[in-house]
TORNUVO-497088 format. One record per residue (C-alpha): residue in three letters; x, y, z. Coordinates in steps of 0.25 Angstrom, whole numbers, padded with zeros to 4 digits, always signed. Layout:
BEGIN
ALAXYZ ...
***
This chain:
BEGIN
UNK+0163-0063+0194 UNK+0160-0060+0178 UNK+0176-0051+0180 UNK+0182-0064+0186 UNK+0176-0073+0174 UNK+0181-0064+0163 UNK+0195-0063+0171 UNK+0194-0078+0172 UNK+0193-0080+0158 UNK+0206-0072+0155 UNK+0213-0077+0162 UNK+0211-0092+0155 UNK+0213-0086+0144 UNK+0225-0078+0147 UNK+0231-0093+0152 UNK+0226-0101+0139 UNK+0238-0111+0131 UNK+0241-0105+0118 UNK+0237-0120+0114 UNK+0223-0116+0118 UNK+0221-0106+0108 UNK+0220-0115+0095 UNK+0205-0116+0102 UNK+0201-0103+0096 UNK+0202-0108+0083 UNK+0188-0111+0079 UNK+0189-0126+0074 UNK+0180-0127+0057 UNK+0166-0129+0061 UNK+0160-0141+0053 UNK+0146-0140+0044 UNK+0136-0152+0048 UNK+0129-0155+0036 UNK+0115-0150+0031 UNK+0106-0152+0020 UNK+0094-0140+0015 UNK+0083-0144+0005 UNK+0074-0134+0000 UNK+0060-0139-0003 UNK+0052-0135-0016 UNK+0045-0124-0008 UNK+0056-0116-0003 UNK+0056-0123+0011 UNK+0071-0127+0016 UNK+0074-0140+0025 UNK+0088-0138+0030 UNK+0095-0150+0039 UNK+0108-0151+0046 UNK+0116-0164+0048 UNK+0122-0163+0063 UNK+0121-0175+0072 UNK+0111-0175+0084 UNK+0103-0183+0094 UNK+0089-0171+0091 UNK+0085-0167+0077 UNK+0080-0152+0074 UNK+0072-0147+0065 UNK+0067-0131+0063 UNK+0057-0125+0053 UNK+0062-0109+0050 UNK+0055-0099+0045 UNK+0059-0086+0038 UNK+0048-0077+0048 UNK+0049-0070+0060 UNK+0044-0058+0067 UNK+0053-0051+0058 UNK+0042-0054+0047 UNK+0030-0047+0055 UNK+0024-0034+0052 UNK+0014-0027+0061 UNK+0004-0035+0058 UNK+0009-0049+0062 UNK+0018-0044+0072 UNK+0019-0055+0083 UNK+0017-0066+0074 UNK+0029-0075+0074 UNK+0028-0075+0088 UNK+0014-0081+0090 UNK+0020-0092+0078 UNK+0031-0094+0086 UNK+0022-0097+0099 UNK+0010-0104+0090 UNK+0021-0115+0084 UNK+0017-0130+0086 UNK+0005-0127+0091 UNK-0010-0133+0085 UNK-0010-0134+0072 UNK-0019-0139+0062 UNK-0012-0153+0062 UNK-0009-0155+0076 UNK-0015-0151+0089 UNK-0008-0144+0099 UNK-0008-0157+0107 UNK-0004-0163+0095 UNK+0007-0155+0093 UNK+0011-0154+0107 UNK+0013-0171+0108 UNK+0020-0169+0094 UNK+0030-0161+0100 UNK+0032-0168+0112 UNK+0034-0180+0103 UNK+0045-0173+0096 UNK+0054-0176+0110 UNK+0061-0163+0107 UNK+0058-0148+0105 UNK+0050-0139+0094 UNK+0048-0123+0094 UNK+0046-0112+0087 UNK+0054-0100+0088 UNK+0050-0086+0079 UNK+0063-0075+0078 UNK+0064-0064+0068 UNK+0067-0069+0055 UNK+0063-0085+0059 UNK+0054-0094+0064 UNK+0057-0108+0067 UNK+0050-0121+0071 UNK+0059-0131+0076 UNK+0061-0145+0083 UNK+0072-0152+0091 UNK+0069-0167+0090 UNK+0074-0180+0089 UNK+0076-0186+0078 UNK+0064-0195+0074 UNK+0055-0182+0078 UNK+0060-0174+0063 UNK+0046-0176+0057 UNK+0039-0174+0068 UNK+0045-0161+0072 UNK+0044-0157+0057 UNK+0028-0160+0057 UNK+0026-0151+0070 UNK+0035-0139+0063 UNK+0026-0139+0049 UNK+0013-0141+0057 UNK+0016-0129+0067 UNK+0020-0122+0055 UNK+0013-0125+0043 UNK-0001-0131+0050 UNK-0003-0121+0063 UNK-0018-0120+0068 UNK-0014-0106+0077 UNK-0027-0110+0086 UNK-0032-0099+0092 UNK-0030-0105+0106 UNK-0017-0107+0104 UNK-0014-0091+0098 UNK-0022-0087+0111 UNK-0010-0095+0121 UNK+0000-0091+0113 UNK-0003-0076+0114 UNK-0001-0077+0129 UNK+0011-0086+0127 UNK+0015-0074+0118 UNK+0011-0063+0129 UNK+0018-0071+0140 UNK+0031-0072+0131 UNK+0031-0058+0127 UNK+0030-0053+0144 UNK+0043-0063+0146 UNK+0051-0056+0136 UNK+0048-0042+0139 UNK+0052-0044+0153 UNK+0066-0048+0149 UNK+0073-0039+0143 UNK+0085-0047+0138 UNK+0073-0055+0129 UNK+0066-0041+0126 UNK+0075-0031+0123 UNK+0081-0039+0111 UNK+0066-0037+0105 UNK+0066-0024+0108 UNK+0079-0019+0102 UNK+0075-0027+0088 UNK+0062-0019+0088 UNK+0070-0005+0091 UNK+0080-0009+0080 UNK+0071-0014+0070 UNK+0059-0004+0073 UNK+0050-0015+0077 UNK+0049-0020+0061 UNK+0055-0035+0058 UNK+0066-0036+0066 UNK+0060-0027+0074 UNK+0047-0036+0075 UNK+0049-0043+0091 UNK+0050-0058+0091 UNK+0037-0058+0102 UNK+0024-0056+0096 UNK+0021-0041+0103 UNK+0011-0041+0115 UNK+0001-0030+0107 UNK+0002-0041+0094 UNK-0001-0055+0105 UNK-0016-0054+0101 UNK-0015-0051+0088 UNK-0007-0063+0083 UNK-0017-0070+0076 UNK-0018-0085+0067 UNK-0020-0079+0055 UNK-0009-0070+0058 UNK+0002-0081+0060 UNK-0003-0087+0048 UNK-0001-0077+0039 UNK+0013-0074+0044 UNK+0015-0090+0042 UNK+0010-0089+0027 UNK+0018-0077+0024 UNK+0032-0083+0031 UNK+0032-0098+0033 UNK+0035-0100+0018 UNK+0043-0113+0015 UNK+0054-0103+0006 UNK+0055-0095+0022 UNK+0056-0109+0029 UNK+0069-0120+0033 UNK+0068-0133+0039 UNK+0080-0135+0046 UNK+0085-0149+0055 UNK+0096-0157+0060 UNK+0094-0172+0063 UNK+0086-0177+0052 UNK+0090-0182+0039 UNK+0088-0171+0028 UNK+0078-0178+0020 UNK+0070-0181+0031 UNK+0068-0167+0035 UNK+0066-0163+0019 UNK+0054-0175+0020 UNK+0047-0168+0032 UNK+0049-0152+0026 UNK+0045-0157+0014 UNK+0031-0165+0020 UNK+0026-0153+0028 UNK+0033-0140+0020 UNK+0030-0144+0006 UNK+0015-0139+0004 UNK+0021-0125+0007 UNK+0022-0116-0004 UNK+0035-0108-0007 UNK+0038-0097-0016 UNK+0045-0106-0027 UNK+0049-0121-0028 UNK+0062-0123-0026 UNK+0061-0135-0038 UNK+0050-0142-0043 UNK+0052-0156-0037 UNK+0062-0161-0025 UNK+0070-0152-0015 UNK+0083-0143-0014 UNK+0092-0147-0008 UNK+0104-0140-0003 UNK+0118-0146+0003 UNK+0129-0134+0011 UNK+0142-0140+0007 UNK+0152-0137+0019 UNK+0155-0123+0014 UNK+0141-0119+0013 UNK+0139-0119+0000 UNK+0128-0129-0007 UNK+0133-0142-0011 UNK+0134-0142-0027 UNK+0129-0157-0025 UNK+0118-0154-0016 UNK+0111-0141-0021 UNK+0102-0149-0029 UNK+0086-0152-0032 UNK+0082-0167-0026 UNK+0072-0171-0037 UNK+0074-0182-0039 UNK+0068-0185-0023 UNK+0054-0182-0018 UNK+0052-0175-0006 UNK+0044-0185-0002 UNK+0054-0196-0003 UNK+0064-0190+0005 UNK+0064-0200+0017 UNK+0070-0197+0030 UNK+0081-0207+0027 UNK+0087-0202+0017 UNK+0099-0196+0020 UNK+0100-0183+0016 UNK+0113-0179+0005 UNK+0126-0175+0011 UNK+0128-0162+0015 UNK+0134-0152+0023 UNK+0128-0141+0032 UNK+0132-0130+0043 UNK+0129-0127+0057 UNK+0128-0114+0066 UNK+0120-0107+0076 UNK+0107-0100+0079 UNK+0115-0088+0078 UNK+0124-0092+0066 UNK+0112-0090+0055 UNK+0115-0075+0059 UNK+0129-0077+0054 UNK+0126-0080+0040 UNK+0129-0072+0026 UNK+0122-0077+0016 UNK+0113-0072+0008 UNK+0096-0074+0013 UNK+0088-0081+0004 UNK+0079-0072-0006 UNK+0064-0070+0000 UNK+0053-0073-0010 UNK+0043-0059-0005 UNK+0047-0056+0009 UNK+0057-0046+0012 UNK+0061-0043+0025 UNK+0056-0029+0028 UNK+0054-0020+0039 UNK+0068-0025+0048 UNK+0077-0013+0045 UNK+0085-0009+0058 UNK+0081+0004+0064 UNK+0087+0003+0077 UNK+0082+0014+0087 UNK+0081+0015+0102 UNK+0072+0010+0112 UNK+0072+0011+0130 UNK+0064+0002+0137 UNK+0061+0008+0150 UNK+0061-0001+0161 UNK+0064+0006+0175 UNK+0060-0010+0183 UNK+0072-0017+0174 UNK+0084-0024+0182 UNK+0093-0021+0170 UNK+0093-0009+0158 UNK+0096-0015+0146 UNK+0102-0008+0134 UNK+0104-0014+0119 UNK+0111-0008+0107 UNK+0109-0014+0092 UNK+0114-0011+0078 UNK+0110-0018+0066 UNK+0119-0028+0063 UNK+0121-0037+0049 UNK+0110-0048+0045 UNK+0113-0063+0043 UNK+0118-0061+0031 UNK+0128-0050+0032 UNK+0143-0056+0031 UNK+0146-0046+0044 UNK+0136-0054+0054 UNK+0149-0062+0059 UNK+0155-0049+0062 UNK+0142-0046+0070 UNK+0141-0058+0076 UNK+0155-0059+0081 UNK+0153-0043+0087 UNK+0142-0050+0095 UNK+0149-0062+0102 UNK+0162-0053+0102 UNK+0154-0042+0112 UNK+0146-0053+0116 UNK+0141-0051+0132 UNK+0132-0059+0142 UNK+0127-0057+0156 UNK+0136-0053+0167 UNK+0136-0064+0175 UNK+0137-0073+0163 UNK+0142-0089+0166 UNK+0150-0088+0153 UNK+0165-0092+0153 UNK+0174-0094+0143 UNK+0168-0096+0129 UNK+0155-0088+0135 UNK+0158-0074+0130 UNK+0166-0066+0142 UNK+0177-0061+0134 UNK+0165-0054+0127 UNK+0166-0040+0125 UNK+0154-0036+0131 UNK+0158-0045+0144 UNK+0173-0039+0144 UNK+0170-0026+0144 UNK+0154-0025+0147 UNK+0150-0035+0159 UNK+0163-0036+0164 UNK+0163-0019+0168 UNK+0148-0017+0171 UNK+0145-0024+0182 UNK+0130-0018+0181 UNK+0128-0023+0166 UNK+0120-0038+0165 UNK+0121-0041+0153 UNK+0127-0037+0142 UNK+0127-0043+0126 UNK+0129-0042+0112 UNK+0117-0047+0103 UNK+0117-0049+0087 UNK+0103-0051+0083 UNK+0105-0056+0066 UNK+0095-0057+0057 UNK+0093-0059+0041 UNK+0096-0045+0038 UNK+0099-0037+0051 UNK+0104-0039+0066 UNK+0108-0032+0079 UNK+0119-0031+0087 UNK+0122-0024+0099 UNK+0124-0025+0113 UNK+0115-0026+0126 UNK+0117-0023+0142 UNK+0108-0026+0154 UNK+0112-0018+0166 UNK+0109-0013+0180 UNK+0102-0001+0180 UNK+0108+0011+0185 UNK+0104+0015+0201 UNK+0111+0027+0200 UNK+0121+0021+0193 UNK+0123+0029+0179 UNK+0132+0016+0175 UNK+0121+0008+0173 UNK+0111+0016+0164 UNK+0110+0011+0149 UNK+0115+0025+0144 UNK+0129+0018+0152 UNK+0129+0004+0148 UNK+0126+0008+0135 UNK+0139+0014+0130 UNK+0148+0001+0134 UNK+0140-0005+0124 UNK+0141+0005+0113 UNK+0157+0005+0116 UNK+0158-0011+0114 UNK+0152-0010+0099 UNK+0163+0002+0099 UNK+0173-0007+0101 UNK+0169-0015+0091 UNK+0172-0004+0081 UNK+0182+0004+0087 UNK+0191-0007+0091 UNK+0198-0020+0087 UNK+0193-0033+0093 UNK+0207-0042+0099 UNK+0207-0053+0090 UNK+0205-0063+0101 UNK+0193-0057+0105 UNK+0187-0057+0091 UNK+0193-0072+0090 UNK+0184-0075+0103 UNK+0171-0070+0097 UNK+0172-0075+0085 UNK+0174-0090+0089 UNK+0165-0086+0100 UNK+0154-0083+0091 UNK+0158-0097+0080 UNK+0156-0106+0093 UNK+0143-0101+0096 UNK+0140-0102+0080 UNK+0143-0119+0082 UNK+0141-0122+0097 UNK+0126-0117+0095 UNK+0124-0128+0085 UNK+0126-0140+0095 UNK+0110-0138+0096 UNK+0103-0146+0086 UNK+0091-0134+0086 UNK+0100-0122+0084 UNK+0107-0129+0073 UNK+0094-0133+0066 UNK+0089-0118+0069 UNK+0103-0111+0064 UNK+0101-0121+0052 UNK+0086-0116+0048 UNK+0088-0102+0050 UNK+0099-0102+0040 UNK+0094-0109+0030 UNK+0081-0100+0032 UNK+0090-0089+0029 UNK+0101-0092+0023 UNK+0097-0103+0015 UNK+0108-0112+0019 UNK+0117-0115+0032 UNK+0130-0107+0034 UNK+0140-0116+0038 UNK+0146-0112+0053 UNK+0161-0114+0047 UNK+0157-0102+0037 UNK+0152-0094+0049 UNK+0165-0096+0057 UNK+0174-0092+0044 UNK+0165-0078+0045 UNK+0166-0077+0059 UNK+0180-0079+0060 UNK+0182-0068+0048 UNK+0177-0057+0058 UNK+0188-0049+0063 UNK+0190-0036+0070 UNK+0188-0028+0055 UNK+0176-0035+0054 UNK+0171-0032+0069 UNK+0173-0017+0064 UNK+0167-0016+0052 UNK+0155-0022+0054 UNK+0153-0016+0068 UNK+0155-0003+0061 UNK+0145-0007+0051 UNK+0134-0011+0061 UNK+0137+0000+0073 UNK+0148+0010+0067 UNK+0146+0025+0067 UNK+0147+0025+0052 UNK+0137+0011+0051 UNK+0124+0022+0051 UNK+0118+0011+0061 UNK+0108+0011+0071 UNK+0108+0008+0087 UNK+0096+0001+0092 UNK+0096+0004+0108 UNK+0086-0004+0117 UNK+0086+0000+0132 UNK+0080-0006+0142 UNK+0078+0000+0159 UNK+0078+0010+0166 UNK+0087+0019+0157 UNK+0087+0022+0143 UNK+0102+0023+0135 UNK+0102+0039+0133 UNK+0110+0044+0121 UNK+0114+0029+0115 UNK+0116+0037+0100 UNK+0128+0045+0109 UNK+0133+0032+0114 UNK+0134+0026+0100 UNK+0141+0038+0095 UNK+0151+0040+0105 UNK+0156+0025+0103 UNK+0157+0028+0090 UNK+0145+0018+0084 UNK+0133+0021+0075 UNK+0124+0029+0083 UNK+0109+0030+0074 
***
């Protein structure tokens, strides 16, 4: 079946008009407007201007489980779960009616560098959703009632996600490459640490990493001042390392090259916050849009961090086997370190990752869905007894991974089926990369494969507000998408060499992290990576 869908799609291709292929030129994306003001106390209110029936607003803080040592280990996830729950202003019924009042959604979700609260509403429900953010945030009563509920919520969760391995196995490999230290450090508060989580424990994490300087308030669907007015009424008690000035506001316009507006980069003194009304409208200006993943694909330089440097994140890499002889399927993962958000080779990164790209074998994609991928072409499309089969590229601030995973069929006699098997048709596609030169079609496919997903993810109102915080949070500013696609399109097949030279070639000095999961482990992988001519440490 999957043989006849990929033959299928050749065949339309092979019968396409030569009129048809002005399609493949991607058409100049446009920059919808923003507007960022920085508050006295280091605190960052970002807002983009897109139309929309919902507005969306987010609070993103520079912390994480990447920030936890030993001794707090587990602790972004109990925030993450203790979010909107009794605080010292509201009751838990209270806050329950005050959300259901908001007609929309509100969460809390904790990652490795972030944690954000945020709020799909309609539009008349901006100040509401703003007053439940800051009070789950800045007034939380941690009861311990509610912690006790929370750490069964924590041990149920934690039981779901050991039981699959396509949601584990991604935890693990961070903690193998990372040697179980800050990127190392596992997004689920671990079961030996559930009991330990403690109030006074969340709220020293909080004192220590909810600072106004680590904090954006990002939205779309509200005027700019208005959103400035409701940052400024609950956030402006908070003390940050250094005034930004001594009265008023900066404020910050993106022209529609990126750059600050000469006009714009300004103090406001002459306003008081206070008088900022919701129906002023804010100054013209001109903004960017992405993706969630897009905030990956950024170069420019982080923002200086008052006392906290990032420490204990270097990559190790290593190996690990899960032993497993009840699994339906092994599983075998290899990683490399690749390049951080700020490294101008991510796009070449990113475009090895949708260019090898992968899925399940019986996926419903078509056209457009990623078949001509490599890993569909010459993996999935041979080896009826391999499931699934993918690329990955996790990025963060100063590091990622990229590699390649496959869930198969364990062998019954079959030596075919073992990970020691599987494992060099993976090593030989990052080979390829290397060794040989990518038809220019192919490369052409991936790269507009990878701007469309860029764009199209942006349709959602609460992506674009999330892609918007997280990049102000670390870049300072939003990157404008048509900046992105003018990178992306600059990767060609020298690029795809160098920088896969640099991050898995022989001569790179890199190292493999190898995760396997089943009934078998992978047997000599350094071998492996030798004999296809990669980086083998």
């Amino acid at each position: 079946m999957r043989r006849a869908a990929v033959h299928s799609l050749r065949t339309s291709a092979s019968r396409r008009h030569p009129l048809n292929r002005s399609l493949h030129a991607t058409p100049k994306p446009s920059d919808p407007p923003v507007d960022i003001t920085t508050l006295p106390n280091g605190i960052r209110v970002a807002t983009e201007s897109t139309p929309g029936h919902f507005s969306s607003v987010g609070l993103y803080v520079d912390a994480g489980s990447r920030y936890e040592t030993p001794s707090n280990l587990g602790v972004s996830h109990f925030l993450d779960r203790m979010a909107f729950k009794t605080t010292k202003l509201r009751s838990e019924e209270q806050m329950a009616a005050d959300i259901d009042a908001l007609g929309g959604q509100i969460l809390c979700s904790s990652a490795r560098e972030s944690i954000m609260y945020q709020s799909s509403h309609f539009h008349k429900g901006t100040q509401l959703a703003m007053s439940l953010i800051a009070d789950t945030v800045l007034n939380p009563a941690f009861l311990p009632e509610e912690l006790d509920a929370q750490r069964e919520a924590a041990r149920y969760e934690l039981r779901e996600v050991s039981a699959k391995p396509e949601m584990i196995l991604p935890e693990i490999l961070h903690e193998v490459a990372y040697d179980n230290k800050g990127l190392g450090n596992s997004l689920l508060c671990p079961e030996h640490r559930i009991d330990v989580i403690s109030k006074s424990m969340m709220e020293k994490y909080m004192k220590k990493w909810y600072r106004p300087d680590r904090m954006v308030i990002a939205g779309a669907g509200m005027q700019h001042a208005e959103l400035v007015e409701y940052v400024d009424r609950h956030f402006s008690h908070l003390r940050g390392p250094a005034p930004v000035a001594s009265t008023g506001f900066a404020d910050v316009t993106q022209s529609t090259d990126g750059q600050k507006g000469s006009a714009s980069s300004r103090q406001s003194q002459q306003v008081s916050p206070h008088l900022l009304k919701s129906s002023q409208s804010p100054s013209p200006s001109l903004y960017k849009s992405l993706t969630r993943a897009a905030s990956s694909y950024l170069n420019y330089p982080p923002l200086p961090k008052q006392d906290d440097p990032v420490e204990g994140s270097t990559y190790t890499g290593g190996h690990r086997f899960i032993h497993d002889p009840t699994t339906e399927f092994n599983h075998v993962y290899l990683a490399f370190e690749g390049v951080g958000i700020h490294d101008d080779d991510v796009y070449a990164v990113a475009t090895m990752q949708v260019l090898l790209g992968g899925g399940g074998s019986f996926s419903a994609g078509g056209p457009g869905k990623g078949m001509y991928s490599r890993l569909y072409t010459h993996i999935l499309n041979h080896f009826p007894q391999i499931d699934h089969c993918a690329s990955f590229h996790h990025i963060y601030t100063d590091s990622s991974l990229f590699g390649l995973f496959a869930s198969f069929i364990p062998s019954s006699g079959r030596q075919s089926n073992t990970p020691a098997h599987i494992l060099p048709h993976l090593v030989h596609q990052l080979s390829l990369l290397l060794y040989s030169n990518i038809p220019d079609a192919e490369l052409s496919r991936a790269k507009n494969q990878l701007k469309s997903s860029l764009m199209m993810a942006l349709e959602s109102r609460a992506v674009e507000v999330e892609d918007l915080g997280r990049q102000v949070l670390v870049h300072g500013r939003k990157i404008p998408v048509s900046e992105m696609c003018d990178n992306i399109d600059a990767v060609d097949n020298a690029a795809i060499r160098r920088v896969g030279a640099r991050v898995f070639g022989p001569r790179s000095g890199a190292k493999a992290t190898v995760v396997a999961m089943g009934r078998e482990d992978v047997g000599d992988y350094r071998g492996v990576l030798r004999k296809y001519g990669l980086a083998e440490a």
